[in-house]
C-alpha positions in Angstrom: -173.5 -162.8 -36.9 -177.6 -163.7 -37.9 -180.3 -164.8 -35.5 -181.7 -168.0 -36.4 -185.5 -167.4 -36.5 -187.2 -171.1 -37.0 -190.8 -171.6 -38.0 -193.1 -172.9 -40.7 -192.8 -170.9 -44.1 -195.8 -169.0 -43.4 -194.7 -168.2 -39.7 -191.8 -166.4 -41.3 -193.4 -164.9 -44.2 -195.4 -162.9 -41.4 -192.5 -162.4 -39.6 -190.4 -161.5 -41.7 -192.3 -157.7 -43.0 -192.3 -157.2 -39.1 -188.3 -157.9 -38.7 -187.9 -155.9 -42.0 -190.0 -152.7 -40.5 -187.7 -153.1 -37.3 -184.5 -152.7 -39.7 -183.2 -155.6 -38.4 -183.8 -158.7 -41.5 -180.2 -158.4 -42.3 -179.2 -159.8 -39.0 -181.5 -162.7 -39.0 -181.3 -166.2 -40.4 -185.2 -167.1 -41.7 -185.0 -170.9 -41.2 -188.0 -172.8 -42.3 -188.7 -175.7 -40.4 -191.9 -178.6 -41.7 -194.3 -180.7 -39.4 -192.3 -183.8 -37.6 -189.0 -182.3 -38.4 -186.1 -182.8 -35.9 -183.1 -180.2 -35.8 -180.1 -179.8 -33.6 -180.3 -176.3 -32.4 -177.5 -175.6 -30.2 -177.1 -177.7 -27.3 -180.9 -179.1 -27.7 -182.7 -181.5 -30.3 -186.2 -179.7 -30.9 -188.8 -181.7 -32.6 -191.7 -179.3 -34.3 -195.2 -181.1 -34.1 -198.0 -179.9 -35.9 -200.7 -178.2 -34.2 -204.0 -176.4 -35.0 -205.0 -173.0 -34.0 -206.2 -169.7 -35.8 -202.8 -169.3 -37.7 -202.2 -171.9 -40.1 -198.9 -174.3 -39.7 -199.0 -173.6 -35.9 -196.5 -175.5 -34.1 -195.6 -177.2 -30.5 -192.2 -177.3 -29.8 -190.6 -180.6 -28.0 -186.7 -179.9 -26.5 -184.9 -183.4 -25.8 -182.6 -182.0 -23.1 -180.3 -183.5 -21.0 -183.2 -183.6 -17.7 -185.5 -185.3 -20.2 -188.2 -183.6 -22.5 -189.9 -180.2 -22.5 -193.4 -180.3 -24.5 -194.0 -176.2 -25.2 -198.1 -176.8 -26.5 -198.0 -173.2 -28.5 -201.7 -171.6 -29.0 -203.3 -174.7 -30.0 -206.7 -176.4 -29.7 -208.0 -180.0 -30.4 -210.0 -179.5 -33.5 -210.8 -182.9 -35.2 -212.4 -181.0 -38.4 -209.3 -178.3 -39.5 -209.8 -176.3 -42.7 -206.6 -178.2 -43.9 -207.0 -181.1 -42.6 -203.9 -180.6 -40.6 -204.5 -181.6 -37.2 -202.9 -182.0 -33.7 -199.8 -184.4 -33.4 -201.6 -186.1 -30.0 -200.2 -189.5 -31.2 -196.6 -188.4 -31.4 -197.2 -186.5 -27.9 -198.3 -189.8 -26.7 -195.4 -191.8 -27.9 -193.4 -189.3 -26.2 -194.9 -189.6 -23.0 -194.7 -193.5 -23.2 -191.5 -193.7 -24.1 -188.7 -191.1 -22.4 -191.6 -189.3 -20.8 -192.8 -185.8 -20.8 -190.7 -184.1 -18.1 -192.1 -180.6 -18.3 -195.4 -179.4 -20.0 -195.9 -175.8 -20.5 -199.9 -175.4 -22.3 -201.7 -172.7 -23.4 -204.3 -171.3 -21.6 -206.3 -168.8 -22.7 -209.7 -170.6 -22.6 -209.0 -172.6 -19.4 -211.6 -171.2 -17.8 -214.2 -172.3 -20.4 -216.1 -175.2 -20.0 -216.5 -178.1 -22.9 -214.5 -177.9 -26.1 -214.2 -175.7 -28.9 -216.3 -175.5 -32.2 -214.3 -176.4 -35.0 -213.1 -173.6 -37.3 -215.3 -175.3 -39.9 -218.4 -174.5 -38.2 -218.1 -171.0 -39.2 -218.5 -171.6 -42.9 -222.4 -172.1 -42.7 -223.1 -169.2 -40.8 -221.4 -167.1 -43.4 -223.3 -168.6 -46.3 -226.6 -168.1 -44.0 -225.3 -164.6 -43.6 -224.4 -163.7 -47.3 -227.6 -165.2 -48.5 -229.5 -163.2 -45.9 -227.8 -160.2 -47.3 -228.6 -160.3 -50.9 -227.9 -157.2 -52.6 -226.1 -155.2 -49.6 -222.3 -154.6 -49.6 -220.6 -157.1 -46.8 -217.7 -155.6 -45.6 -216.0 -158.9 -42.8 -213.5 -158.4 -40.4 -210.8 -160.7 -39.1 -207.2 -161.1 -37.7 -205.3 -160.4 -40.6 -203.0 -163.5 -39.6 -206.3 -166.1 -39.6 -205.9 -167.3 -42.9 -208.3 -170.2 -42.4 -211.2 -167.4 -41.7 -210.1 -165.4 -44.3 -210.5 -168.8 -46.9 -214.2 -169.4 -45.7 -215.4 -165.9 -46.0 -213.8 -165.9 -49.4 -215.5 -169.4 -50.5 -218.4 -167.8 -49.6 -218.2 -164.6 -51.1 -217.5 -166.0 -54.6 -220.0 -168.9 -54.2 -222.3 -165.8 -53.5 -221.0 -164.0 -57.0 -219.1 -161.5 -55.0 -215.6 -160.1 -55.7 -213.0 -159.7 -52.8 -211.1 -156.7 -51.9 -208.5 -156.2 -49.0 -209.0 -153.1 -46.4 -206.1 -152.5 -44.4 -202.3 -153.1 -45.3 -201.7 -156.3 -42.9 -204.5 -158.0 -44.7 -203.3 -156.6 -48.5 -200.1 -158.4 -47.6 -200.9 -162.0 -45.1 -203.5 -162.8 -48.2 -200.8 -162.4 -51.1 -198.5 -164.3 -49.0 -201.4 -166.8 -48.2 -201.6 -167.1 -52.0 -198.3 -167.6 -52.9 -197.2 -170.5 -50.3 -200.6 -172.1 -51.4 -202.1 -171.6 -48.1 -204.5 -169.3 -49.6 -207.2 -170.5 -52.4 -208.7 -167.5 -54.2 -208.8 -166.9 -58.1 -206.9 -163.7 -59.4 -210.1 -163.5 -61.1 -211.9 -162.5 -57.7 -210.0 -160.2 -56.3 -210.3 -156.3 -57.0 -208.3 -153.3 -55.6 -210.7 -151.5 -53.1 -210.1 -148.6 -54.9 -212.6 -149.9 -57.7 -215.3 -151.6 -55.8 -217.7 -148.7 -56.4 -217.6 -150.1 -60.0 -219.6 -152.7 -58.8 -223.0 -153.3 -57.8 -223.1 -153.3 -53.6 -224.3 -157.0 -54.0 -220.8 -158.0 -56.1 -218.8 -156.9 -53.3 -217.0 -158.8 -50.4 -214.5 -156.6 -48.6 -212.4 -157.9 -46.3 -210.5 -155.7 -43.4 -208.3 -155.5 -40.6 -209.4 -154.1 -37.4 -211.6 -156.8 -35.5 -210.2 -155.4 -32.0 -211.1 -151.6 -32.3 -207.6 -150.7 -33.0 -208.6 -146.4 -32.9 -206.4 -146.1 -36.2 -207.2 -149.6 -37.7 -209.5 -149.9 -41.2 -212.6 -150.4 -39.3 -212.2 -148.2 -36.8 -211.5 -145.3 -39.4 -214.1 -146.7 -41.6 -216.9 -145.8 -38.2 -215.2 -142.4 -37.9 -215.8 -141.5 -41.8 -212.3 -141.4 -41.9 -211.5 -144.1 -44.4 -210.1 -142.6 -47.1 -211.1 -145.9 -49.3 -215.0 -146.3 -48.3 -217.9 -144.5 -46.8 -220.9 -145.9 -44.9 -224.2 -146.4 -46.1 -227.3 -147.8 -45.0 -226.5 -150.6 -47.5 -223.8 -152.0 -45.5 -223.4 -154.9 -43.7 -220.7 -155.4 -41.4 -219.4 -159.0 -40.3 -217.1 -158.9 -37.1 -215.8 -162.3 -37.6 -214.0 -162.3 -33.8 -214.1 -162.3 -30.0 -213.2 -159.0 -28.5 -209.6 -160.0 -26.6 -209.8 -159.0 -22.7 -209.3 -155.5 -22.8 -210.5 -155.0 -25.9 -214.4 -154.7 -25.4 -214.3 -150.9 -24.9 -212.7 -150.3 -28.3 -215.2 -152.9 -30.0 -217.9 -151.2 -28.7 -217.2 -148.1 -30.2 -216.6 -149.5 -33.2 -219.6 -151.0 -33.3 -222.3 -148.0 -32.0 -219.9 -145.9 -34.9 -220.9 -148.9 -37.4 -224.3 -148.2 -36.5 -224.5 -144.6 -36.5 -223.2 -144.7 -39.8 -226.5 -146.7 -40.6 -225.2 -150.2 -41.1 -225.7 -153.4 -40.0 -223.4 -155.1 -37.7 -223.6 -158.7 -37.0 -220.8 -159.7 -34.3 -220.2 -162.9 -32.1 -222.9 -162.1 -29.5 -225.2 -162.3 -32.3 -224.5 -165.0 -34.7 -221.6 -168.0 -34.6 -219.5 -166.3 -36.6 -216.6 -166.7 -34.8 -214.7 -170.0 -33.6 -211.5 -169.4 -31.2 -208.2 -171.1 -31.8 -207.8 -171.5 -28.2 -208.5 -175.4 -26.5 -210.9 -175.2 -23.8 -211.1 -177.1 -20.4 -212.1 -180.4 -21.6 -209.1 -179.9 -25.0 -206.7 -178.9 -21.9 -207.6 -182.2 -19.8 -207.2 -184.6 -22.7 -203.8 -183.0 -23.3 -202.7 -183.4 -19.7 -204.0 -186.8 -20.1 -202.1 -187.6 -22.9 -198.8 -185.9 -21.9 -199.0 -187.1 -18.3 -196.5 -184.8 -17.5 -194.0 -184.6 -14.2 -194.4 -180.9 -14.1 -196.2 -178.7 -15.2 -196.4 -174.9 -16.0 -199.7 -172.9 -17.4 -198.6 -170.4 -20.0 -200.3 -168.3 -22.2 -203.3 -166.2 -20.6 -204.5 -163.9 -17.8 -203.0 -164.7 -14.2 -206.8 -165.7 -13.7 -206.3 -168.5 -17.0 -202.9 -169.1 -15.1 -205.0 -170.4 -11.8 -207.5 -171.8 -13.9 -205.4 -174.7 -15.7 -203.3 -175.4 -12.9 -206.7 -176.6 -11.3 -207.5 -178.4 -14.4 -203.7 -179.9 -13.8 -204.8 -181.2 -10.3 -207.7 -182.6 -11.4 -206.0 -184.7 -14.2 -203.2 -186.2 -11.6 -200.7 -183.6 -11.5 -198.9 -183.4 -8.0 -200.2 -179.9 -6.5 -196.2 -179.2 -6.0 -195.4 -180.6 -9.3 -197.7 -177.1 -10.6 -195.8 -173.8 -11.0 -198.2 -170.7 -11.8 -195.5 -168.0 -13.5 -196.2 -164.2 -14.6 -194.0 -162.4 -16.9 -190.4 -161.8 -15.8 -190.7 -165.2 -13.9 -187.5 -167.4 -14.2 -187.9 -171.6 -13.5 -184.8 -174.3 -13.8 -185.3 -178.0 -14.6 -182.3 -180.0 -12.7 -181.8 -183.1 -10.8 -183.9 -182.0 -8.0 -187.1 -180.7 -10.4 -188.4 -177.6 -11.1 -186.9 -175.0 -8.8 -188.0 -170.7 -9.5 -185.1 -168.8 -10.4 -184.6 -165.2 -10.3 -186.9 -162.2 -11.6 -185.6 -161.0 -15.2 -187.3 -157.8 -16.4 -189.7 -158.0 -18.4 -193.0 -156.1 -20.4 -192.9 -153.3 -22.1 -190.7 -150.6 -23.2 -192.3 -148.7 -25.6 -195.8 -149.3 -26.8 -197.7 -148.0 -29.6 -201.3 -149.3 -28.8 -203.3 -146.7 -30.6 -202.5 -147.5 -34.9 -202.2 -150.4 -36.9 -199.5 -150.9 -39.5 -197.4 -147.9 -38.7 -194.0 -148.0 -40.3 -190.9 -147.8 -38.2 -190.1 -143.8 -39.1 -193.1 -142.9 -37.2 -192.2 -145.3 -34.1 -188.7 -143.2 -34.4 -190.3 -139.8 -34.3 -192.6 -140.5 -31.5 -189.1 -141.6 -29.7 -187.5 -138.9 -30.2 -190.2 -136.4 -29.2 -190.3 -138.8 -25.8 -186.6 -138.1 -25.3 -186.1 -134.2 -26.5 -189.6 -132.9 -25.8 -191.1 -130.6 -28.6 -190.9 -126.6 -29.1 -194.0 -125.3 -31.4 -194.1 -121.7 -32.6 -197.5 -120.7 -33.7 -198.0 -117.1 -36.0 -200.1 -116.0 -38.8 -198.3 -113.8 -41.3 -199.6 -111.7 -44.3 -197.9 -113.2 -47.3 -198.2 -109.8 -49.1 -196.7 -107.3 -46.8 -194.9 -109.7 -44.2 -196.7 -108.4 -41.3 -197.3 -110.9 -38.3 -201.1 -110.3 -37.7 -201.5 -113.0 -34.7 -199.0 -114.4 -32.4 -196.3 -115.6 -32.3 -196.9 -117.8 -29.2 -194.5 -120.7 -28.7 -195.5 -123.8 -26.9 -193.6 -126.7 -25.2 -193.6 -130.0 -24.1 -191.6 -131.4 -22.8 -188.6 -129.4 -23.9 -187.7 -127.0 -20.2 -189.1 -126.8 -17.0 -192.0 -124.4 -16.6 -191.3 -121.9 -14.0 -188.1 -121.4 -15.8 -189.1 -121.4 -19.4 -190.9 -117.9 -19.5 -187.6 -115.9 -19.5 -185.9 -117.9 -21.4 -188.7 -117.5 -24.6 -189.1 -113.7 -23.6 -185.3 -113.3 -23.6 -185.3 -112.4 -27.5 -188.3 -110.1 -27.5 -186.1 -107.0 -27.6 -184.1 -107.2 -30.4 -186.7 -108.5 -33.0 -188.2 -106.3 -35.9 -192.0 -106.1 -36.0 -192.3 -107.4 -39.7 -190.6 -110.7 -41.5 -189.0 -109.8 -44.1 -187.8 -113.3 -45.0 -188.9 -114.0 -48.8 -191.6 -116.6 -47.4 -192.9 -117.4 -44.2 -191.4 -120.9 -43.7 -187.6 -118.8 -43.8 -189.0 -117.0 -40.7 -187.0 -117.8 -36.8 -189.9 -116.7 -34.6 -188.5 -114.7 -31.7 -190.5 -113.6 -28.9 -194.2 -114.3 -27.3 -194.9 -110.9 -26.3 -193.5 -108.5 -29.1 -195.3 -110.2 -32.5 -192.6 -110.0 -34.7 -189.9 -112.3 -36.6 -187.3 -111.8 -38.7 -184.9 -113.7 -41.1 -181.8 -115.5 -40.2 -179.6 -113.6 -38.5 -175.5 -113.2 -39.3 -175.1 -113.5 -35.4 -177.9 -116.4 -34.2 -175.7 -116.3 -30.6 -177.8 -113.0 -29.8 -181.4 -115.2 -29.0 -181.9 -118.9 -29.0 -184.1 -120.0 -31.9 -187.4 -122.0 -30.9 -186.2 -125.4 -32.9 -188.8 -128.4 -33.3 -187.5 -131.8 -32.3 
């Protein structure tokens, strides 16, 4: 039996590498969905509205149920200029709220607790070309979410209005932009594009790279590029660096070191707090009111955001006429149920994580599996040096574990072997070697009869 996943084409192109990675793409159902469309999804008619936000073909999500509608906003914000023109269904919403009425609202909201509205995502574009003109002759090197296509168009409008090729840093953003291109979401001549691997070809000046890591992932393509670990490129003090982003709450400590290694490495950084280079896909206080106003909904639920956003836009619900015991604030895990009576909590589900990998970017799912294992079986690690000539163990052995046996009982159980080992290997190489004792340097091949000592195994 497959999962129906429904979403834009682009929303499952995404998705799909990530469900693929996970093993699990043969039992889903990718079903592409386009902006007004109306499908019968089991016992609920869902209506997909177009929306704008960061990520292109962004949808809000509108269940015709049985206790009336649910409007689900998705990340959106109001703007009135899009890239693509493409802009936020608010007339459909209307009609909606006119007509059956807008039983439930659940909004994003992320920015509640900024004031005004948002720049358009157009507003970025000059910056840039003030930026790359500024920059004459100096290798740019931008980075973005790999997933904000719309960014990513600008800066490479700009780079090849500028006479610069583009090259792709980081996996994520090697892949989103060939999707990009092929679902025509994505504008960019062949003809500009170069693997990174031949952008010292090129004059510094000719070059526009563009790379993942905006947040200070430790092992993203920024971050390694400000440790002088990228295997790809290496600082120099003709580098400019673009940081086309807002740091995300909880990010700013990873940013920053991003940024003083950036520096260090004798470029130039311009970020956020410097120039406009960066326009949020979030609506703000005033976007949030004019959707409330709109909607005018019988309940309503804040979603998306910190508790502190949570609080925030259930104010801004007050303010715009929503009945203070019409407002439920949830956190994760939280349960609600729409019935006769109105919106009624339900029980806590569980909820957050269960296994997190917060410290790389675009690790493959064999790695996720090792790091399980090694949570589950703990680790043994035998460490000796052994002349390859004449087999003799001149340091060590010493085994280590983690993980693996309790301490205060693990010292005779790794000693046990130490007096029945020779004081030599005389395996043919030392990777045949079964290391047997701390104490007594020594190691020998394979025995006949392995039940004599346990062998120091690495999980």
């Amino acid at each position: 039996m497959s999962f129906p996943v429904y979403g834009s084409p682009l929303t499952l192109r995404l998705a799909r590498g990530r469900i693929e990675e996970a093993g699990l793409l043969g039992r889903t159902e990718l079903i592409p969905v386009a902006d007004g469309e109306r499908r019968q999804i089991g016992v609920f008619d869902v209506e997909f509205l177009p929306t704008t936000h960061s990520v292109p073909h962004a949808f809000a999500t509108v269940l015709h149920t049985p206790q009336g509608v649910v409007l689900h906003s998705g990340d959106f914000k109001l703007d009135l200029t899009p890239v693509d023109g493409r802009r936020t269904d608010l007339a459909r919403m209307g009609t909606l709220a006119k007509g059956p009425g807008i039983r439930l609202l659940l909004s994003d909201s992320t920015n509640a607790e900024e004031a005004g509205h948002s720049p358009s995502e157009t507003s970025v574009a000059p910056v840039f070309a003030r930026l790359f003109h500024e920059h004459q002759g100096r290798r740019i090197i931008t980075a973005s979410f790999a997933s904000h296509l719309h960014r990513i168009q600008q800066l490479a409008d700009t780079a090849i209005a500028s006479g610069r090729k583009i090259a792709t840093l980081g996996l994520s953003m090697k892949r989103n932009i060939a999707s990009g291109i092929e679902l025509g979401v994505l504008h960019i001549p062949a003809s500009s594009l170069v693997d990174i691997g031949d952008i010292d070809d090129l004059p510094p000046g000719e070059v526009c790279v563009i790379s993942t890591g905006s947040q200070g992932e430790p092992m993203s393509a920024l971050a390694l590029l400000a440790r002088s670990e990228s295997k790809w490129l290496k600082l120099t003090d003709n580098d400019t660096i673009i940081l086309s982003s807002h740091a995300i709450p909880g990010n700013e400590g990873n940013v920053n070191k991003v940024i003083d290694g950036l520096i260090r490495g004798g470029a130039q950084v311009v970020h956020s707090g410097i120039a406009d280079v960066h326009a949020t896909g979030h609506a703000q206080a005033d976007e949030l009111k004019t959707l409330l106003a709109v909607t005018t909904p019988e309940w309503f639920v804040p979603v998306h955001g910190e508790y502190r956003h949570l609080v925030a836009h259930a104010e801004l619900a007050r303010i715009m006429g929503v009945a203070d015991n019409h407002i439920v604030v949830c956190e994760d895990g939280h349960s609600v149920t729409l019935n006769d009576h109105g919106l009624e909590r339900g029980p806590t589900v569980p909820a957050g994580y269960l296994y997190v990998d917060g410290l790389l970017d675009d690790v493959g799912p064999g790695v996720l599996r090792d790091r399980q294992n090694l949570a589950d079986e703990g680790v043994v690690v035998v460490i000796a040096t052994i002349d390859g000539s004449t087999g003799d163990i001149v340091a060590g052995p010493e085994i280590v574990t983690r993980g693996w046996v309790h301490a205060p009982t693990s010292t005779e159980l790794l000693d046990e072997p130490a007096t029945t080992s020779p004081t030599r290997c005389s395996a043919p190489s030392p990777p045949g070697c079964t290391i047997r004792s701390r104490s007594n340097a020594n190691c020998a091949a394979p025995p006949d009869d392995s039940s004599r000592a346990p062998r120091a195994a690495a999980r």
